[in-house]
One Martini backbone bead per residue (centre of mass of N, CA, C, O) as a GRO file, in nm:
protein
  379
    1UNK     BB    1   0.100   0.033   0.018
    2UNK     BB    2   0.084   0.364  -0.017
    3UNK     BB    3   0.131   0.652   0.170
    4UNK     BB    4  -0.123   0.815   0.057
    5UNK     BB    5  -0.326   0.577   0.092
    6UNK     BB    6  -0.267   0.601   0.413
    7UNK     BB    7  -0.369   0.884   0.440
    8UNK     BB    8  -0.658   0.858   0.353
    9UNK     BB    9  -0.751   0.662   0.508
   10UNK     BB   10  -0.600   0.730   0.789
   11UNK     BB   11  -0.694   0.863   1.068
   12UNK     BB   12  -0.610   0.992   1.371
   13UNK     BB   13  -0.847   0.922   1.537
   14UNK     BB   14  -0.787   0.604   1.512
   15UNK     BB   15  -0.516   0.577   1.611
   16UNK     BB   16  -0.579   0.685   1.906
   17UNK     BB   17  -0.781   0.492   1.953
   18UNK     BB   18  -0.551   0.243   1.933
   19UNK     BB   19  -0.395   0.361   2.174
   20UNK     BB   20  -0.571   0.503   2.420
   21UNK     BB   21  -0.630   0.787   2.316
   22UNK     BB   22  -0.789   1.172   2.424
   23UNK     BB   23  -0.850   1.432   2.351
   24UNK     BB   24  -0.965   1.711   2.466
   25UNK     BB   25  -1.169   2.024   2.411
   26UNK     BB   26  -0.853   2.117   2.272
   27UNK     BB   27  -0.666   1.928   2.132
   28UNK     BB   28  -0.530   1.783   2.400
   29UNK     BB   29  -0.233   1.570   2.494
   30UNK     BB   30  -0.052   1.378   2.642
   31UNK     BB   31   0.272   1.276   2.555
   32UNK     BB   32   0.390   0.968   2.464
   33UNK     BB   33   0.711   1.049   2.436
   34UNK     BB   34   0.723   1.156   2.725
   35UNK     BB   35   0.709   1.335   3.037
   36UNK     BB   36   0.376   1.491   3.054
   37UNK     BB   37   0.227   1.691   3.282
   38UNK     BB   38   0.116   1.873   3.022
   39UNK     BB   39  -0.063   1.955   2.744
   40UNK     BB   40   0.169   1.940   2.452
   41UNK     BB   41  -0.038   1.841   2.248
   42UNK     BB   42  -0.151   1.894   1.908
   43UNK     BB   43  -0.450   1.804   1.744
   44UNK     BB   44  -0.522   1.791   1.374
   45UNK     BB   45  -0.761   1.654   1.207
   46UNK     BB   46  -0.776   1.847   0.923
   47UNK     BB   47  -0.441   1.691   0.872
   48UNK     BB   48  -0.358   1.456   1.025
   49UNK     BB   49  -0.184   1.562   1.304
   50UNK     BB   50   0.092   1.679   1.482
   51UNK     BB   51   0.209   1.856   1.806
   52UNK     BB   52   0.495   1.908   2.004
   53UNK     BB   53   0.573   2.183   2.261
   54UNK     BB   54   0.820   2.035   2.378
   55UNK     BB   55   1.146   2.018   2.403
   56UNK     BB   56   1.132   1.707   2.563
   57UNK     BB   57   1.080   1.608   2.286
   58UNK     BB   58   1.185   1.416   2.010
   59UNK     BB   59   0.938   1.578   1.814
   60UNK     BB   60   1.053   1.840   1.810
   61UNK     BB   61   0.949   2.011   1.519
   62UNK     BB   62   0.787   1.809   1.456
   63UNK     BB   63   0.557   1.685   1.222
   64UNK     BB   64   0.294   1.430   1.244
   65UNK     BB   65   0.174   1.166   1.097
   66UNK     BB   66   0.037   0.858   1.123
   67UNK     BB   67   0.322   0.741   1.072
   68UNK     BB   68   0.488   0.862   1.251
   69UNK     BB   69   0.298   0.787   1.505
   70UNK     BB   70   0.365   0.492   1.474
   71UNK     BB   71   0.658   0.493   1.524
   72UNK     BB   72   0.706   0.609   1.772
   73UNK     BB   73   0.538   0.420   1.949
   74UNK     BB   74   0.683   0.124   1.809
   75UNK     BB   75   0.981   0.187   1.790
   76UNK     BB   76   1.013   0.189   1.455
   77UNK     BB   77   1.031   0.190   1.134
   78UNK     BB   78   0.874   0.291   0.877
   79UNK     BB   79   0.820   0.062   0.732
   80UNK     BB   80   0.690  -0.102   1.003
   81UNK     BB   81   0.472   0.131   0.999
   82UNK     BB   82   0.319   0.072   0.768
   83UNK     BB   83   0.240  -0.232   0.810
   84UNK     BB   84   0.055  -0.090   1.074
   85UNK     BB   85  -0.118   0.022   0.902
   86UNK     BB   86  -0.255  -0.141   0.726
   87UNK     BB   87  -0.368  -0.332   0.981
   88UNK     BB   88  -0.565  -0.134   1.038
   89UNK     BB   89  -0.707  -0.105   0.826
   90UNK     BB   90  -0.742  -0.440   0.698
   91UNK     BB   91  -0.620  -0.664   0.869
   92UNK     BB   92  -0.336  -0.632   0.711
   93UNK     BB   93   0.010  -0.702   0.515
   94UNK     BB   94   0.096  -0.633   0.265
   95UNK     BB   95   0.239  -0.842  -0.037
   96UNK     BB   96   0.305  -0.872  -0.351
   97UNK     BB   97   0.128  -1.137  -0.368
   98UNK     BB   98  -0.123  -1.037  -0.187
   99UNK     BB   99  -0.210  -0.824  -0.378
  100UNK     BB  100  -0.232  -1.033  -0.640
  101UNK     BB  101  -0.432  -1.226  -0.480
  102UNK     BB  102  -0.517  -1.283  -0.175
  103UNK     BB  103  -0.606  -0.925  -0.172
  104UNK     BB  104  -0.804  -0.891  -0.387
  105UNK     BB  105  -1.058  -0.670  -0.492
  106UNK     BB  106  -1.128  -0.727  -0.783
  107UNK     BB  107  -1.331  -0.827  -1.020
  108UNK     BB  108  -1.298  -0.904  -1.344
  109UNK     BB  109  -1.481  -0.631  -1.405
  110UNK     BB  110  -1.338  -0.402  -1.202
  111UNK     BB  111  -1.527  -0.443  -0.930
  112UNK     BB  112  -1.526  -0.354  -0.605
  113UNK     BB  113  -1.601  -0.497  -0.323
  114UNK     BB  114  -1.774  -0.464  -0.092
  115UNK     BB  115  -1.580  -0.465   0.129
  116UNK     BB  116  -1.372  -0.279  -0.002
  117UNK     BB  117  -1.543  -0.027  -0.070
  118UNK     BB  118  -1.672   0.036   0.194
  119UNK     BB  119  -1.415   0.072   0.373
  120UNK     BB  120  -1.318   0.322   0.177
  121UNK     BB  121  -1.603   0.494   0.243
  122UNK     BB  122  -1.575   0.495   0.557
  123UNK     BB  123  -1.305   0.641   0.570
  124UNK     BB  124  -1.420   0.916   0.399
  125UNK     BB  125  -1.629   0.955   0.642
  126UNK     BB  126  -1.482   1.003   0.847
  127UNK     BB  127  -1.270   1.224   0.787
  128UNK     BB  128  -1.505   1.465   0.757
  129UNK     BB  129  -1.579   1.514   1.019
  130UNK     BB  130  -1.304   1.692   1.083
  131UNK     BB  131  -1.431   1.893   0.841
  132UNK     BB  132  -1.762   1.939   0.989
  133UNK     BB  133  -1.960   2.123   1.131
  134UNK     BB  134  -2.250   2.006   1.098
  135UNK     BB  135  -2.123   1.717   1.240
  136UNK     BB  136  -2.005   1.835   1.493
  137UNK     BB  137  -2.266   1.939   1.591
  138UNK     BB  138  -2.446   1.704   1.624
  139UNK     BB  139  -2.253   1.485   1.767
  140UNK     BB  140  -2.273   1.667   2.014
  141UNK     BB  141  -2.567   1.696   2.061
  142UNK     BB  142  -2.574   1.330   2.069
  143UNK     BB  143  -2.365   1.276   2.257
  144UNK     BB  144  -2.098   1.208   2.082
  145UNK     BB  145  -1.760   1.017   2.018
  146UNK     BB  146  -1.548   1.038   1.759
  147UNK     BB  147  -1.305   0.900   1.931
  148UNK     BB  148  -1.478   0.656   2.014
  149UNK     BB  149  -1.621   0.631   1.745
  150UNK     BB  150  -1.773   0.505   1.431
  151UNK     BB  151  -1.785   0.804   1.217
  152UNK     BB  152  -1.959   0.974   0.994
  153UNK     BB  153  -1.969   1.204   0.676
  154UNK     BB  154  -2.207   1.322   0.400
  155UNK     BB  155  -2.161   1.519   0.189
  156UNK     BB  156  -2.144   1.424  -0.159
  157UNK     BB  157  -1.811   1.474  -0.247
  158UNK     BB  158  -1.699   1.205  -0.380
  159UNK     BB  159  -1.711   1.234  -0.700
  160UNK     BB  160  -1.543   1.489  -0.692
  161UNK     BB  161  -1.312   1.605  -0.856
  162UNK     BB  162  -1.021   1.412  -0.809
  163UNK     BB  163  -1.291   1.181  -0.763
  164UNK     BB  164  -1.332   1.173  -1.046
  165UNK     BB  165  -1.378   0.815  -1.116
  166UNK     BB  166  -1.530   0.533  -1.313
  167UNK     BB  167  -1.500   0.299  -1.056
  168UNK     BB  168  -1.640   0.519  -0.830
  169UNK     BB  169  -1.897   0.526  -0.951
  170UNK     BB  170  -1.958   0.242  -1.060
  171UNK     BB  171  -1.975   0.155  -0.715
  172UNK     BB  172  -2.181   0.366  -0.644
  173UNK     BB  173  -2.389   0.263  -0.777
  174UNK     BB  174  -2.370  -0.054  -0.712
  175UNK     BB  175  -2.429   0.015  -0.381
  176UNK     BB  176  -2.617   0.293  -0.370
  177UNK     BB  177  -2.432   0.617  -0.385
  178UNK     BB  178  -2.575   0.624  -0.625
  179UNK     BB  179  -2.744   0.789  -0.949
  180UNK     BB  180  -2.916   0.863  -1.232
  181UNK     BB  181  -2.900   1.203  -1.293
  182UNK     BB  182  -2.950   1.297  -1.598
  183UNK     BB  183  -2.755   1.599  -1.670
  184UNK     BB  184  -2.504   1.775  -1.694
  185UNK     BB  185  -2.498   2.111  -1.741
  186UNK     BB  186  -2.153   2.190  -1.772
  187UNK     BB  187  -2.049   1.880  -1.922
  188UNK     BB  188  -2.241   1.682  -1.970
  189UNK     BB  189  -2.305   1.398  -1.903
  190UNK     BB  190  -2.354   1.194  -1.641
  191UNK     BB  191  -2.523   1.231  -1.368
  192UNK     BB  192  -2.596   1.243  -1.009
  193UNK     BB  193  -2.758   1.116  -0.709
  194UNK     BB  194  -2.716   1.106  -0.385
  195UNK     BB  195  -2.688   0.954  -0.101
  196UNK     BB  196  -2.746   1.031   0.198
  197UNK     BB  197  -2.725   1.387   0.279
  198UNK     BB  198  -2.653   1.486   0.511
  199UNK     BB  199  -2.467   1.233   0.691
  200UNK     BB  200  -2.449   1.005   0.930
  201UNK     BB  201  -2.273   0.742   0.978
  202UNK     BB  202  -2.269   0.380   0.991
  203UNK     BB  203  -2.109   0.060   1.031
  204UNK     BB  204  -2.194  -0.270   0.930
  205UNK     BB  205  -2.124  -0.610   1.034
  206UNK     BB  206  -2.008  -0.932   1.007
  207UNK     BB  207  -1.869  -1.202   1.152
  208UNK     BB  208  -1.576  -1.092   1.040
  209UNK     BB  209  -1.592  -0.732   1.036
  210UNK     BB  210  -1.687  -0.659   0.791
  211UNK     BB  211  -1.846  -0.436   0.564
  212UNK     BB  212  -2.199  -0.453   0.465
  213UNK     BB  213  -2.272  -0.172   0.549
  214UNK     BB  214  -2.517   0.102   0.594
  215UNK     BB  215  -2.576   0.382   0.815
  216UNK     BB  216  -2.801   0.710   0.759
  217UNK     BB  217  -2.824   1.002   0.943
  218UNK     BB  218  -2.992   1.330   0.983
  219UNK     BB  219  -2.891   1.621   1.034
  220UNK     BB  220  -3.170   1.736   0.945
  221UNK     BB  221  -3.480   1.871   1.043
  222UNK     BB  222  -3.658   1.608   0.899
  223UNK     BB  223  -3.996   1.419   0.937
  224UNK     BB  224  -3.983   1.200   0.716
  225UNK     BB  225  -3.673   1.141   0.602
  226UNK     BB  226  -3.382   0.993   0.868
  227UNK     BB  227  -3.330   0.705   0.750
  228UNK     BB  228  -3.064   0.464   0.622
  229UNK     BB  229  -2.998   0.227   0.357
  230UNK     BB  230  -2.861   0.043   0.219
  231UNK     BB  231  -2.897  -0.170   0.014
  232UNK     BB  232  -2.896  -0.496   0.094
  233UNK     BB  233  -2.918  -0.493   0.403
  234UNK     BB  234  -2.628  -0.533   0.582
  235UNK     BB  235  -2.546  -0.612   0.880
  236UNK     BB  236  -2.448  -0.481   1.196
  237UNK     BB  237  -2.499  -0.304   1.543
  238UNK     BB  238  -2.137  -0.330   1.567
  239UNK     BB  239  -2.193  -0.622   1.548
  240UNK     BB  240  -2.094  -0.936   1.656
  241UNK     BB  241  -2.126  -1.092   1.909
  242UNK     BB  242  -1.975  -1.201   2.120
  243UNK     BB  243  -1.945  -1.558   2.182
  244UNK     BB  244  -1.878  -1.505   2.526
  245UNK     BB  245  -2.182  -1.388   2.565
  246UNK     BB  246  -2.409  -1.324   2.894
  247UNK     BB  247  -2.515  -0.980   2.821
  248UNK     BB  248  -2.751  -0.844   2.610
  249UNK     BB  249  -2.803  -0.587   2.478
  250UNK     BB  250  -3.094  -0.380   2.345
  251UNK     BB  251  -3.151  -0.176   2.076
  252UNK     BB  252  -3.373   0.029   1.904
  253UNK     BB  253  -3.079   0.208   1.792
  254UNK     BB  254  -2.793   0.276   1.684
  255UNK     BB  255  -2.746   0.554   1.850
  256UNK     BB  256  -2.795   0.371   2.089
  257UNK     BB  257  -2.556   0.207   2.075
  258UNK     BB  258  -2.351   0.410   2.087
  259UNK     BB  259  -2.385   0.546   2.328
  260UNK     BB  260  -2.318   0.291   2.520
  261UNK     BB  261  -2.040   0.238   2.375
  262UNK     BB  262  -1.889   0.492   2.537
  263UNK     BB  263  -1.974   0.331   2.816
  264UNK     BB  264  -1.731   0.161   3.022
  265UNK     BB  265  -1.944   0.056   3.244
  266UNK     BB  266  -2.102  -0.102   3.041
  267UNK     BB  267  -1.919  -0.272   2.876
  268UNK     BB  268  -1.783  -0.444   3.070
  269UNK     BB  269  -2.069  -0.620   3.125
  270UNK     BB  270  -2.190  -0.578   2.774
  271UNK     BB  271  -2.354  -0.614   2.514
  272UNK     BB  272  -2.412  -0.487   2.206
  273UNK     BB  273  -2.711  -0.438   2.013
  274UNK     BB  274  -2.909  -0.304   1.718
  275UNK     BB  275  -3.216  -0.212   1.619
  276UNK     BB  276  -3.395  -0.099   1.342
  277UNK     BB  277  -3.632  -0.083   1.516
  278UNK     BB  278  -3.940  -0.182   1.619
  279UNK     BB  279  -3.936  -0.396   1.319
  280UNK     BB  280  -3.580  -0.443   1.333
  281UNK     BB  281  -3.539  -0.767   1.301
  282UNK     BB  282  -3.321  -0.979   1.140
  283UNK     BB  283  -3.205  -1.250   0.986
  284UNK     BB  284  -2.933  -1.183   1.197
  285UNK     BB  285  -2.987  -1.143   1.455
  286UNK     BB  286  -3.094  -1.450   1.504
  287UNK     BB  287  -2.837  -1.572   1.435
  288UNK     BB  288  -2.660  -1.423   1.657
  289UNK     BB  289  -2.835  -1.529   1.909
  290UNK     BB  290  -2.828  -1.849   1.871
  291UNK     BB  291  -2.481  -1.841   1.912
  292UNK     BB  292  -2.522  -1.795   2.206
  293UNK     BB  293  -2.409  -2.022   2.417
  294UNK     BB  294  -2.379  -1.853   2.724
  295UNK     BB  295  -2.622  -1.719   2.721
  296UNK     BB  296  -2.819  -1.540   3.015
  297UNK     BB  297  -2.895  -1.244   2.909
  298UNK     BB  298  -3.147  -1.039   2.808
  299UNK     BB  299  -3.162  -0.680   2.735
  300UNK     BB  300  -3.429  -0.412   2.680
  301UNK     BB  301  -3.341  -0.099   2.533
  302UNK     BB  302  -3.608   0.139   2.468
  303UNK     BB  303  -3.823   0.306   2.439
  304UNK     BB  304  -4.045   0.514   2.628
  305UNK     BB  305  -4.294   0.369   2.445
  306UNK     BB  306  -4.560   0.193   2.327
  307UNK     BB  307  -4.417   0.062   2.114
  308UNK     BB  308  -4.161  -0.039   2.283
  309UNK     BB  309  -4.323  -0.244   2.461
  310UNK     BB  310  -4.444  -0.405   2.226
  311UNK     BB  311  -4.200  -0.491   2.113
  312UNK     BB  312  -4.061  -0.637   2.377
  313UNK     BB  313  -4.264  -0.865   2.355
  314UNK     BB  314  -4.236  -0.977   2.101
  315UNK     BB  315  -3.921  -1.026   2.092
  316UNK     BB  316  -3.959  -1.238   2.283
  317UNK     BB  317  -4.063  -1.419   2.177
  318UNK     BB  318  -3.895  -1.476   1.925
  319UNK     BB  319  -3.646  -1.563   2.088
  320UNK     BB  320  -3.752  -1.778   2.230
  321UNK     BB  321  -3.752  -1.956   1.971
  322UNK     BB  322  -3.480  -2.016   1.922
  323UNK     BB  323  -3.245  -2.117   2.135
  324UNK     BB  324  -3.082  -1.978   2.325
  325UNK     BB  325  -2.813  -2.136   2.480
  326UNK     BB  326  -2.735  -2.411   2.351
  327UNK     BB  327  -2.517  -2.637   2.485
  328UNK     BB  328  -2.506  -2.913   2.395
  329UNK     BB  329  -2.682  -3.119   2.648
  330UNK     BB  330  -2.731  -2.853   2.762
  331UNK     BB  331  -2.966  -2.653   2.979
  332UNK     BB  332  -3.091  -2.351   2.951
  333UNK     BB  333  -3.153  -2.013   3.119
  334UNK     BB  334  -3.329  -1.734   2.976
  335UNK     BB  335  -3.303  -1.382   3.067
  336UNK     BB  336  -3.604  -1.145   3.018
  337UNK     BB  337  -3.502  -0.776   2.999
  338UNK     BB  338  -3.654  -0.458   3.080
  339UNK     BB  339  -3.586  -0.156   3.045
  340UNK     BB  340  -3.736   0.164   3.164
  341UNK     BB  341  -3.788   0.426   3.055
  342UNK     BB  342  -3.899   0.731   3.067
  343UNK     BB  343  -4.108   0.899   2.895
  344UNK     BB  344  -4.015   0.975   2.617
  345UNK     BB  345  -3.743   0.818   2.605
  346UNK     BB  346  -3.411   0.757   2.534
  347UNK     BB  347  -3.109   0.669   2.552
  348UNK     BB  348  -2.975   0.935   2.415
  349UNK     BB  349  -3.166   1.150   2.578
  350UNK     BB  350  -3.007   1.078   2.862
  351UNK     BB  351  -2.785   1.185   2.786
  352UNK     BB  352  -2.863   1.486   2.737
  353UNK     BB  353  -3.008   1.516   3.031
  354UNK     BB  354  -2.772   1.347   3.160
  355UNK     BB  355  -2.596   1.148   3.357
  356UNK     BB  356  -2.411   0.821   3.346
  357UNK     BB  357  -2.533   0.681   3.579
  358UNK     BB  358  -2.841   0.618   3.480
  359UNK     BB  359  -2.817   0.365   3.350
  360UNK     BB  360  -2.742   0.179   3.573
  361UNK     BB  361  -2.970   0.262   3.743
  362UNK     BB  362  -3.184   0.117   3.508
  363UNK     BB  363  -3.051  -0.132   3.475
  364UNK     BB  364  -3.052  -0.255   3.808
  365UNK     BB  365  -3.394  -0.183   3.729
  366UNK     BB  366  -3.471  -0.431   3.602
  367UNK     BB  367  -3.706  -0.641   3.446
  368UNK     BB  368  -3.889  -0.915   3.421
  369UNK     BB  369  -4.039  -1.098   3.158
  370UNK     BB  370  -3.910  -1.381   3.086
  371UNK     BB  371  -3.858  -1.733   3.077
  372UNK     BB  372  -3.633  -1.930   2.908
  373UNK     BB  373  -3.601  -2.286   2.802
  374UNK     BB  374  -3.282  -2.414   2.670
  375UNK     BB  375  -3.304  -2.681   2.491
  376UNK     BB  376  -3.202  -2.932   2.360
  377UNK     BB  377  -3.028  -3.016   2.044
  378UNK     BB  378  -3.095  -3.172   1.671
  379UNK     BB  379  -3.019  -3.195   1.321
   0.00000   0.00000   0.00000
């Protein structure tokens, strides 16, 4: 992979929250190279770069971009910091015969494949966020945390100037990022109407981690049509459940899932899956929840409203059927327990008017809806 190509990729955003670094609330942290009593480091998100501005510094008066930083921590060379870029994007580094065959992306047809597609317009949606005032303001005010979150934004000028070339117009028409809309009035010739546009991203992901999907939520405050997914809709959000998973949250969507997944005092006791609304349980959702073998009890934290309430009897019933937590010849009891927003709150509007105490004590006072009891089978 060419250095160019992993600046595009690779926002310092990600590298930071790899390393388990936050910036302050000015885009400043400890720096991690030195002993810095006060933070002496300032990141700036809009150029994917940092700057130690203490003397005492090894990095000091050198400007850092992903490579530098990655290189820095891991004190190693040029060479295998790029290495170690590579497998941060795609999950592996490439060499000269992986890149032509192992894991080729293109196929004959010269369209690149769905999930390395995704991977690449996710990365470049994630960059938008930080050069993006309407996305940053918006997913402040939905206290929502992209240093810790992996948050897009469409701008939906992804096709446009540099970047309008053939294969990634044809791969946006062909996964649904783009549709032909008419003719350019400027240049002749065929233009296009973007996908959900002034949207944050959320990326789906399938059992292997792969992106299979996008979510986007509009930024605008428009009452007809605020959610989008990407046509032949797949992949979960945040992903597949651990596989060692024993209370699993269920929320009713995926900004609900988004809030809870940046509350350390919750993921560490609890796993999140995000329902697509309360009528989106999809045969993906099913069978990842059948397949948690030592699952001990479902938890549905879902709105605080009439549906929400419907919802959750109705999918208790559902999961139910499902026979998860099965172990070879052992029975096991599953419990399904509902969190009960205040009226008409959910998740995330929870955390915008309270702290995040809120959660934990609605948590600890959850009820319980119904025991299933998962007995053997076999097919």
């Amino acid at each position: 992979m060419e250095i160019n190509e992993i600046k595009q990729r690779l926002s310092l955003a990600q590298v930071l929250q790899h390393y388990g670094l936050k910036p302050d609330k000015h885009l400043r942290l400890h720096c991690p190279f030195h002993d810095d009593k006060t933070p002496s480091m300032q990141v700036y998100y809009k150029t994917h770069t940092c700057y130690c501005f203490s003397s005492n510094c090894p990095t000091h008066g050198k400007s850092l971009d992903v490579i530098d930083f990655i290189m820095y921590m891991e004190k190693c060379s040029k060479h295998e910091a790029i290495k170690k870029a590579e497998v941060m994007i795609t999950g592996y580094a490439s060499t000269n015969v992986q890149t032509q065959q192992t894991h080729k992306t293109m196929n004959d047809n010269n369209t690149e494949s769905k999930t390395a597609f995704l991977a690449r317009m996710f990365t470049y949606f994630r960059n938008a966020v930080c050069s993006s005032k309407p996305a940053k303001d918006y997913i402040k005010q939905r206290c929502l945390d992209p240093t810790v979150l992996e948050i897009g934004y469409n701008t939906a000028q992804f096709h446009h100037g540099a970047r309008k070339e053939e294969t990634l117009i044809q791969n946006c028409v062909r996964y649904g990022l783009l549709s032909p809309w008419g003719t350019n009035s400027r240049e002749g010739g065929q233009a296009y109407k973007p996908f959900a546009k002034y949207c944050i991203v959320f990326a789906l992901k399938n059992y292997k981690g792969e992106i299979t999907g996008l979510y986007f939520r509009s930024t605008e405050n428009n009452t007809d049509q605020r959610h989008y997914y990407l046509k032949d809709r797949e992949g979960l959000y945040p992903g597949y459940p651990n596989p060692d998973t024993k209370k699993l949250i269920i929320t009713e969507s995926i900004i609900d899932a988004a809030t809870l997944l940046q509350l350390s005092e919750i993921t560490k006791d609890y796993e999140i899956l995000a329902l697509y609304g309360t009528n989106g349980i999809t045969e993906e959702h099913r069978k990842a929840i059948a397949a948690l073998d030592n699952l001990e009890e479902i938890i549905f934290f879902l709105n605080g409203d009439e549906a929400g309430r419907t919802a959750v009897l109705k999918h208790a019933e559902t999961i139910g059927k499902l026979r998860p937590g099965t172990c070879g010849e052992q029975s096991r009891t599953i419990k399904i327990t509902n969190v009960e927003p205040p009226e008409n709150e959910d998740v995330n509007s929870l955390l915008q008017g309270h702290e995040p105490g809120i959660f934990t004590e609605l948590i600890n006072n959850r009820r319980h809806v119904q025991t299933l009891h998962a007995t053997s089978h076999t097919d």
